[in-house]
BAKOL-23206 format. One line per 3 residues: their letters; for each residue x, y, z of N, C-alpha, C, CB. Coordinates in steps of 0.001 Angstrom, whole numbers, plus 500000, padded with zeros to 6 digits. Glycine has a CB too. Example, Ala and Ser with C-alpha at 12.3 -4.5 7.8 and 13.67 -1.06 7.14 Angstrom:
# BAKOL-23206
as> 513190:494310:507800:512300:495500:507800:513200:496700:507800:511308:495527:509046; 512850:497750:507080:513670:498940:507140:512900:500030:507870:514084:499402:505725
END
This chain:
# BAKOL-23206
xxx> 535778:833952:696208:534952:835148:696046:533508:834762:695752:535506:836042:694920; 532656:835529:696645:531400:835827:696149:530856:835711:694198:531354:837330:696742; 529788:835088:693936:529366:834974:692661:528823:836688:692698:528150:833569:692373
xxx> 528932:836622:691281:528313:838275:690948:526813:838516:691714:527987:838515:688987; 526423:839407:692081:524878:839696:692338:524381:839838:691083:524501:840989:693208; 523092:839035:691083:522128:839086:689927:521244:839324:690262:521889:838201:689196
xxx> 520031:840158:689046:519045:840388:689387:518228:840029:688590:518961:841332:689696; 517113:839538:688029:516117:839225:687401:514955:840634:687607:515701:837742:687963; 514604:840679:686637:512944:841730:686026:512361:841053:684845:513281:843628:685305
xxx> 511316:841209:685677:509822:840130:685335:508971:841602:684754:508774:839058:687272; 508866:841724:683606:507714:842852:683594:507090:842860:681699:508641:844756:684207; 505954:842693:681699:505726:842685:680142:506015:844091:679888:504162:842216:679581
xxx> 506155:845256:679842:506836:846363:679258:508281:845775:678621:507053:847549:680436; 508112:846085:677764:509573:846144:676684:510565:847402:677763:509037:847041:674449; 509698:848574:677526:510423:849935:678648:511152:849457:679687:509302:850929:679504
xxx> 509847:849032:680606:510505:848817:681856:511809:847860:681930:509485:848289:682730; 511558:846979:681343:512619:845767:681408:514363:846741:680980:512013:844222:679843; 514235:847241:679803:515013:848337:678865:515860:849012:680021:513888:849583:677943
xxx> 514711:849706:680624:515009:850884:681802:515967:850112:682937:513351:851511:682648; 515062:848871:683510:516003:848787:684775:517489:848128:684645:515241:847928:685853; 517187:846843:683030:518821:846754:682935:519606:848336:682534:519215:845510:681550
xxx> 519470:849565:681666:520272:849950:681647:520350:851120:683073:520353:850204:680336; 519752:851050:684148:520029:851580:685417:520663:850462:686272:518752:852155:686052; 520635:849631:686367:521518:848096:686891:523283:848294:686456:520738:846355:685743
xxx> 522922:848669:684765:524197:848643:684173:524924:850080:684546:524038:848379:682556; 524535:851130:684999:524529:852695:685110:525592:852243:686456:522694:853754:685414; 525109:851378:687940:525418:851651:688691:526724:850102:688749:524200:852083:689574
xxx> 527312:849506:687254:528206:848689:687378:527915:847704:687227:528729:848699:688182; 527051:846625:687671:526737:845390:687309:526437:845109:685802:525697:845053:688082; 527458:844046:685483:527299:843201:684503:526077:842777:683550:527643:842339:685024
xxx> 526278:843680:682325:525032:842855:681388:524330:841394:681857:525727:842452:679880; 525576:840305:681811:525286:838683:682290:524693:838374:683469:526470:837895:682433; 524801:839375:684364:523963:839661:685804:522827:839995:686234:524311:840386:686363
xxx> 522139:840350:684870:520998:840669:684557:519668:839912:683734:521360:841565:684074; 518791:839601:684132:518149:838754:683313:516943:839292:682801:517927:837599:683922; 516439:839760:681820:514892:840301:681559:513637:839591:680892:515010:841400:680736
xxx> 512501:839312:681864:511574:838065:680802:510440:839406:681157:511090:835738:681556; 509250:838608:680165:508217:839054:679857:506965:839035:680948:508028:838437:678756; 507032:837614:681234:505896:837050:681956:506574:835546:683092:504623:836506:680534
xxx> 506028:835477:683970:506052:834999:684956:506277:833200:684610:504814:835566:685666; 506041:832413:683452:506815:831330:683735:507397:831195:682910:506396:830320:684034; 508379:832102:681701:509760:831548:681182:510634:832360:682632:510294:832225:679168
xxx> 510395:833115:683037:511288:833544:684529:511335:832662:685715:510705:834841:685206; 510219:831425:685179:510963:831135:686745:511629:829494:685734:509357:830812:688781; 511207:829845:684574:512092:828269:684105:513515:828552:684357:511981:827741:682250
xxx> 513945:830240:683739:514890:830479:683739:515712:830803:684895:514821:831076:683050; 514648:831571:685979:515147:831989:687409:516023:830955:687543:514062:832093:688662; 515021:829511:687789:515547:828885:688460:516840:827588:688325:514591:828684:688839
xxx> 517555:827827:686753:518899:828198:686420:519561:829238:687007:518975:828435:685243; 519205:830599:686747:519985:831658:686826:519959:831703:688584:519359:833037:685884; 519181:831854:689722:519201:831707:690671:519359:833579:691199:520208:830531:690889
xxx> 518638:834354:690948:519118:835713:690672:518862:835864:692569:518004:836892:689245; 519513:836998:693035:519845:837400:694432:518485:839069:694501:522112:837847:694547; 518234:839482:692991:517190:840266:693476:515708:839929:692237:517869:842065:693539
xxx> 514624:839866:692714:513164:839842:691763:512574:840837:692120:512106:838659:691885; 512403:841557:690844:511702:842837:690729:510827:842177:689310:512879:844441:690509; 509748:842836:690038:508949:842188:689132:507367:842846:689233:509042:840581:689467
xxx> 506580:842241:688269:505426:843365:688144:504416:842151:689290:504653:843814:685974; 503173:843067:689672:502448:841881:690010:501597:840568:689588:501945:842264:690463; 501861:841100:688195:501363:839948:687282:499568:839300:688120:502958:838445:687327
xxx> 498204:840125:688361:497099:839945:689139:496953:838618:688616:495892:840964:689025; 496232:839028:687159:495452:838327:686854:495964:836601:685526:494496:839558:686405; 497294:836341:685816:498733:835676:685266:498270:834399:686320:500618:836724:685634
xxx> 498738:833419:685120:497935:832203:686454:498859:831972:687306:497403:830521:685990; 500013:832253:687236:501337:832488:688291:501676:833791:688376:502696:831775:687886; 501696:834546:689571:501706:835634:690073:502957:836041:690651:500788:835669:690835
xxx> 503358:837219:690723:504489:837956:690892:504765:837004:692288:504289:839783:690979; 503975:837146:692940:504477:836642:694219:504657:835219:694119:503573:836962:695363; 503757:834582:693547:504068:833194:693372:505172:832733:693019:503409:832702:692654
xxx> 505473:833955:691778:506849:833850:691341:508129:833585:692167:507057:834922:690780; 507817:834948:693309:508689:834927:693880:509145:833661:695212:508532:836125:694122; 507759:832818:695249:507841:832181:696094:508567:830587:695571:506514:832298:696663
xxx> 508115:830348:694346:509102:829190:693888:510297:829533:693809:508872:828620:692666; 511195:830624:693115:512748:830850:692919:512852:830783:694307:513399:832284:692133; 512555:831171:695756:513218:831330:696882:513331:830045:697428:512641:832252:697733
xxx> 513100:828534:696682:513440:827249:696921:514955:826970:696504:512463:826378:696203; 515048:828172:695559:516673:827564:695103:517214:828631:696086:517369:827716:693111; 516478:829749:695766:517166:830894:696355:517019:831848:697571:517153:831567:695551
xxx> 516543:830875:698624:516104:831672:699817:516379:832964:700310:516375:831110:700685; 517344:833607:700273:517384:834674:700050:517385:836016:699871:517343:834550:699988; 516658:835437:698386:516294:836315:697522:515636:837659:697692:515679:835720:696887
xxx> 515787:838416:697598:515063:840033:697638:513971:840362:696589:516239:841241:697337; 513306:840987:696946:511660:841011:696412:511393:842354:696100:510455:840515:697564; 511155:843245:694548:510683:844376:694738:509292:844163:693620:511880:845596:694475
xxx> 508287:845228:693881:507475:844716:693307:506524:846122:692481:506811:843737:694378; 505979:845488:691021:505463:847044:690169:504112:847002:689940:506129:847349:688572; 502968:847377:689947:501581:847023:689964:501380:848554:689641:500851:846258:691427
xxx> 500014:848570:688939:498912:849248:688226:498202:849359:689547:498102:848429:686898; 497700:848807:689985:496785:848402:691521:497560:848711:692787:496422:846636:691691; 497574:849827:693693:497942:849478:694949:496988:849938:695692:499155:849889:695355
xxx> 496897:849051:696345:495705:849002:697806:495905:848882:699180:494855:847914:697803; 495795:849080:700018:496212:848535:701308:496238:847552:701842:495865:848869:701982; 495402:846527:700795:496019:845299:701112:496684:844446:700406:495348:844685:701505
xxx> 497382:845108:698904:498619:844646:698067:499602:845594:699082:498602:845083:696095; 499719:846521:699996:500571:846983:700070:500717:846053:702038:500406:848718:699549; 500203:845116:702376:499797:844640:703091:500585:843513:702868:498609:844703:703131
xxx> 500539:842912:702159:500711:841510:700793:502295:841607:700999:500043:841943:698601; 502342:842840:699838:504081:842877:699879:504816:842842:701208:504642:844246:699235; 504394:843913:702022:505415:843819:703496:505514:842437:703744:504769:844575:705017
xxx> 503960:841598:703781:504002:840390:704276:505313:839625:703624:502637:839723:704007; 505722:839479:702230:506376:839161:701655:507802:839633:701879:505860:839290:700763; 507981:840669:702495:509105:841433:702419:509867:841988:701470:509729:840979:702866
xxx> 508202:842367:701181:509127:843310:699392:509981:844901:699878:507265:844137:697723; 510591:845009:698873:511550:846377:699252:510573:847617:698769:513283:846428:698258; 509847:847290:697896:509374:848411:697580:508507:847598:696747:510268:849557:697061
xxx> 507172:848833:697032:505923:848481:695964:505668:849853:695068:504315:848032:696893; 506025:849643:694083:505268:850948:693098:504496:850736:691729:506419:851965:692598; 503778:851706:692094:502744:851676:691561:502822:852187:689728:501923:852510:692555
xxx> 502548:851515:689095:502719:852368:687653:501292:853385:687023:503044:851040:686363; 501490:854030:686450:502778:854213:685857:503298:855347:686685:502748:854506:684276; 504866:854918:686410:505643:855543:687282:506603:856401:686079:506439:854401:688388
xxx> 507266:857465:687003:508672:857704:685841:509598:856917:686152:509459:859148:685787; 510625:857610:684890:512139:856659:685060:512882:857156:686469:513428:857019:683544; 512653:858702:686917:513302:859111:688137:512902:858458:689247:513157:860401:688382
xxx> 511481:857913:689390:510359:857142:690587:511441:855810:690612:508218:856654:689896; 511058:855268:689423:511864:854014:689441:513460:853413:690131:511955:853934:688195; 514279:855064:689667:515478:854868:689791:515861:855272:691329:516157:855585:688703
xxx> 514871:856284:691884:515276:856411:693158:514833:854962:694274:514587:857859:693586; 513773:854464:693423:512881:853746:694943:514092:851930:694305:509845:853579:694700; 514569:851774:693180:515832:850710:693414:517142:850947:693707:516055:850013:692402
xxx> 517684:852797:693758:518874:853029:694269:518508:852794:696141:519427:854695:693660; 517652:853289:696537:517263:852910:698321:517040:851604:698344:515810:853627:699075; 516592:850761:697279:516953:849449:698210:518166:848973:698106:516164:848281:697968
xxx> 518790:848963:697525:520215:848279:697063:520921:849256:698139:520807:848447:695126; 520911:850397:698340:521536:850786:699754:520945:850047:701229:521266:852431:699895; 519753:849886:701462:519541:849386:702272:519710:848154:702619:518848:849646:702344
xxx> 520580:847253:702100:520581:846171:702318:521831:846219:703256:520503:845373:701148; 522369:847326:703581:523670:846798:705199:522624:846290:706046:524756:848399:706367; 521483:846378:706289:520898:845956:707656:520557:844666:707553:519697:846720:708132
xxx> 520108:843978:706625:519891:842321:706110:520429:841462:705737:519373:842052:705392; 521695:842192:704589:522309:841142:703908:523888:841970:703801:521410:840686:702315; 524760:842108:704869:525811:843028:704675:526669:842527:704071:526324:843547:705659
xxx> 527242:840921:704033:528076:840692:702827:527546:841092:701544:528384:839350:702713; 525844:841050:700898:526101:841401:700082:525990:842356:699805:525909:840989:699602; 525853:843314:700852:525638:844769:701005:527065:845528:700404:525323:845133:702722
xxx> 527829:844606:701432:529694:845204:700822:529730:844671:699058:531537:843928:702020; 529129:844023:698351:529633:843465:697328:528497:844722:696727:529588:841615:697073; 527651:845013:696533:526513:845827:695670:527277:847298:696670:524239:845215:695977
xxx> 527818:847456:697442:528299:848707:697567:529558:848998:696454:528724:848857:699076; 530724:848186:696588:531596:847683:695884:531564:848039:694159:531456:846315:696245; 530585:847161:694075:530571:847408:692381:529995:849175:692029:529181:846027:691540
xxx> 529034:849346:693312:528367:850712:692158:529474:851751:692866:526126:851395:692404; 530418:851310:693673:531536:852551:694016:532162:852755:692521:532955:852046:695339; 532779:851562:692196:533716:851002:691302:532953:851162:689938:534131:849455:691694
xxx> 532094:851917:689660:531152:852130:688292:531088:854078:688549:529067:851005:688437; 531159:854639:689649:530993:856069:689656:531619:856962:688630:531418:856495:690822; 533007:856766:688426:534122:857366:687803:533527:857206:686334:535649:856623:688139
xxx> 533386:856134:685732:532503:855945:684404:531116:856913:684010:531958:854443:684513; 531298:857414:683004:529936:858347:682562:528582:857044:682326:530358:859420:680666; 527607:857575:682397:526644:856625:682941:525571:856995:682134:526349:856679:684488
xxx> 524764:855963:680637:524616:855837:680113:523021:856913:680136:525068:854695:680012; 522884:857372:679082:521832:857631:678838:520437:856999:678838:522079:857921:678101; 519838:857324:680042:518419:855825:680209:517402:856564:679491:517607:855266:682192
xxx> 516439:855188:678761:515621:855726:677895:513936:855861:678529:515801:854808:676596; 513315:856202:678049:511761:856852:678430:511419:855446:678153:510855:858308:677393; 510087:854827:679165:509773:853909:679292:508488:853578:678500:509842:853807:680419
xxx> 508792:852457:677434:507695:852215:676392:506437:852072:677082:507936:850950:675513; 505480:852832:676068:503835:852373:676474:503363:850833:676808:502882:852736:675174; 504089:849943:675448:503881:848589:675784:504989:847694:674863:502261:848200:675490
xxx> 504689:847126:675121:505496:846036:674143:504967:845505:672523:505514:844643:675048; 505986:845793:672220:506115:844945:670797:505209:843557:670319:507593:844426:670799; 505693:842461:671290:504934:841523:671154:504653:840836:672662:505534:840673:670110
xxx> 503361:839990:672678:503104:839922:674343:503000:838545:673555:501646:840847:675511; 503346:837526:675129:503331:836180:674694:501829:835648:674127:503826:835328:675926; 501531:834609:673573:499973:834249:673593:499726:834656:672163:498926:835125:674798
xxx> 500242:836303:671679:499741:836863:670666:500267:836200:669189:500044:838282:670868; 499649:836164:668061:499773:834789:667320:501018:836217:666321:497753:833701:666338; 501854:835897:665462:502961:836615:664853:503205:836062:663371:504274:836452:665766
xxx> 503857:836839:662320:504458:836146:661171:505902:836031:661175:504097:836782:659973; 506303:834992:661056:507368:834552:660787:507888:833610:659537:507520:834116:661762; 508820:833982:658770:509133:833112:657584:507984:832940:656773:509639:831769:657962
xxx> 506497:833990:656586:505840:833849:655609:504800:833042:656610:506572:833230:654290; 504911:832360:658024:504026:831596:658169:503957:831772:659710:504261:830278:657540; 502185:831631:659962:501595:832159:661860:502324:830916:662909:499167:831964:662168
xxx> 502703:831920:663676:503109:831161:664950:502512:831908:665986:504676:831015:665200; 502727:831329:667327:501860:831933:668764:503118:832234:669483:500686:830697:669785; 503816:833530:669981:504995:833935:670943:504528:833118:672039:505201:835620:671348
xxx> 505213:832634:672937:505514:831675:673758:505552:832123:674937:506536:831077:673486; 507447:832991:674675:508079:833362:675852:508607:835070:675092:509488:832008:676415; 508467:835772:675804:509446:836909:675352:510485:837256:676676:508472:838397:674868
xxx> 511588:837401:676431:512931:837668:676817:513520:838962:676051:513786:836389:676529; 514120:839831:677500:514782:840619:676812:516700:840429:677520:513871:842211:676993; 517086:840416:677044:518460:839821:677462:519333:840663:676455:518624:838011:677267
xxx> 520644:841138:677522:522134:841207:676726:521238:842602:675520:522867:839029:675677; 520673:843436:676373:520418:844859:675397:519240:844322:674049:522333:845487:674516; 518960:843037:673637:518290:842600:672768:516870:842005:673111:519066:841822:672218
xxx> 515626:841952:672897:514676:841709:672828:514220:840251:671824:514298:842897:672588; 514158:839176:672858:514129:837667:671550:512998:836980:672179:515800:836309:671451; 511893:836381:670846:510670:835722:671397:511087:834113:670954:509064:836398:670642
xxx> 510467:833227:671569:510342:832056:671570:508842:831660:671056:510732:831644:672843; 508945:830810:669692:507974:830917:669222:507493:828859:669670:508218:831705:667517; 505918:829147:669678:505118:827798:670240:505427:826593:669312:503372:828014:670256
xxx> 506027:825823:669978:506897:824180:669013:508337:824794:668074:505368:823248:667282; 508540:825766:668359:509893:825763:667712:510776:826151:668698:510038:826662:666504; 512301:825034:668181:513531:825465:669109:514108:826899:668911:514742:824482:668860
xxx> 514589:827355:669874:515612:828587:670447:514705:830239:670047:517523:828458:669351; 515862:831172:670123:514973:832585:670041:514953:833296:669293:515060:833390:670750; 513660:833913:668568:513989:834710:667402:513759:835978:667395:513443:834319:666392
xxx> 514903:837266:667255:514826:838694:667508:513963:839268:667101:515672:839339:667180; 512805:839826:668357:511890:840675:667827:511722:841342:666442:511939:841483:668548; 512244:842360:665868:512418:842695:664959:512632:841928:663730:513048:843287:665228
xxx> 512704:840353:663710:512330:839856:662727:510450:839408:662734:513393:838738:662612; 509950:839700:663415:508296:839148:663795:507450:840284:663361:507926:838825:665613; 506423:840018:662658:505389:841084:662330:504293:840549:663076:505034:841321:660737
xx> 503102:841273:663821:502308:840676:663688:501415:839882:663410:502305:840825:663706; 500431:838821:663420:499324:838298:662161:498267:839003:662239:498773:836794:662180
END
């Protein structure tokens, strides 16, 4: 059998990230199938472990690695890979950019949660014409999730809690967030020279 379909979301919104795992999870796919980072290179340290089958992701302009860039290293492990993409900015020639890329969709923020949920329920249908094995497997699971009541999705935060770069208190003493990850329904930052992740909600600002 086929490995689960995974998807990775790249987006500094705490919301957005929030929003699309629990619409991912709405239509059946697996918490573990899901990956949520902040910014563009703990996602592709991690992408490129996890090896995810869809990147949705923001355009990250002015990020010295860019949404697309992003997307262009993971598609070494993961050729592939499917491309949707979220920007503040659309122009005719980001919207130029993406086709070039073969993104599924470009939207523009801010968006609602209904914008969001319709323009990733049409791509995940549209994939009989590109990718029909995994078209039958992402048909499959969100058949096999219908019968289940389907979670209450939440309004999409203004911003985030903590953005990497920004310096934080921890244990009485300043550190610089690193990486932020939101994973498995929880929100965990990686703080600069220290091992593993520590849950938002223990971090105050400095």
């Amino acid at each position: 059998m086929r490995d689960p379909v995974k998807f990775l979301v790249v987006d500094p919104l705490a919301g957005v990230q929030t929003f699309a795992r629990q619409l991912l999870q709405s239509h059946g796919f697996a918490a573990d199938s899901i990956l949520c980072c902040a910014e563009p290179d703990s996602a592709l340290a991690q992408g490129l472990l996890f090896k995810p089958d869809f990147l949705i992701t923001d355009w990250f302009p002015k990020a010295p690695m860019t949404g697309l860039q992003l997307f262009q290293r993971l598609r070494e492990v993961q050729p592939k890979m499917h491309l949707s993409l979220l920007s503040f900015e659309v122009t005719p020639e980001h919207e130029l950019e993406a086709d070039a890329h073969g993104a599924r969709f470009l939207l523009k923020k801010p968006f609602t949660a209904d914008q969001l949920k319709a323009e990733m329920t049409r791509s995940l249908e549209a994939l009989a014409i590109s990718s029909p094995g995994l078209h039958r497997q992402v048909q499959d699971t969100m058949r096999a999730a219908r019968p289940a009541a389907r979670p209450v999705l939440p309004l999409i935060a203004p911003q985030p809690v903590i953005k990497p770069g920004e310096k934080v208190r921890f244990n009485g003493a300043v550190h610089v967030a690193q990486y932020v990850v939101h994973r498995q329904g929880e929100t965990v930052v990686q703080l600069k020279g220290q091992p593993g992740f520590v849950p938002v909600d223990k971090l105050q600002p400095a």
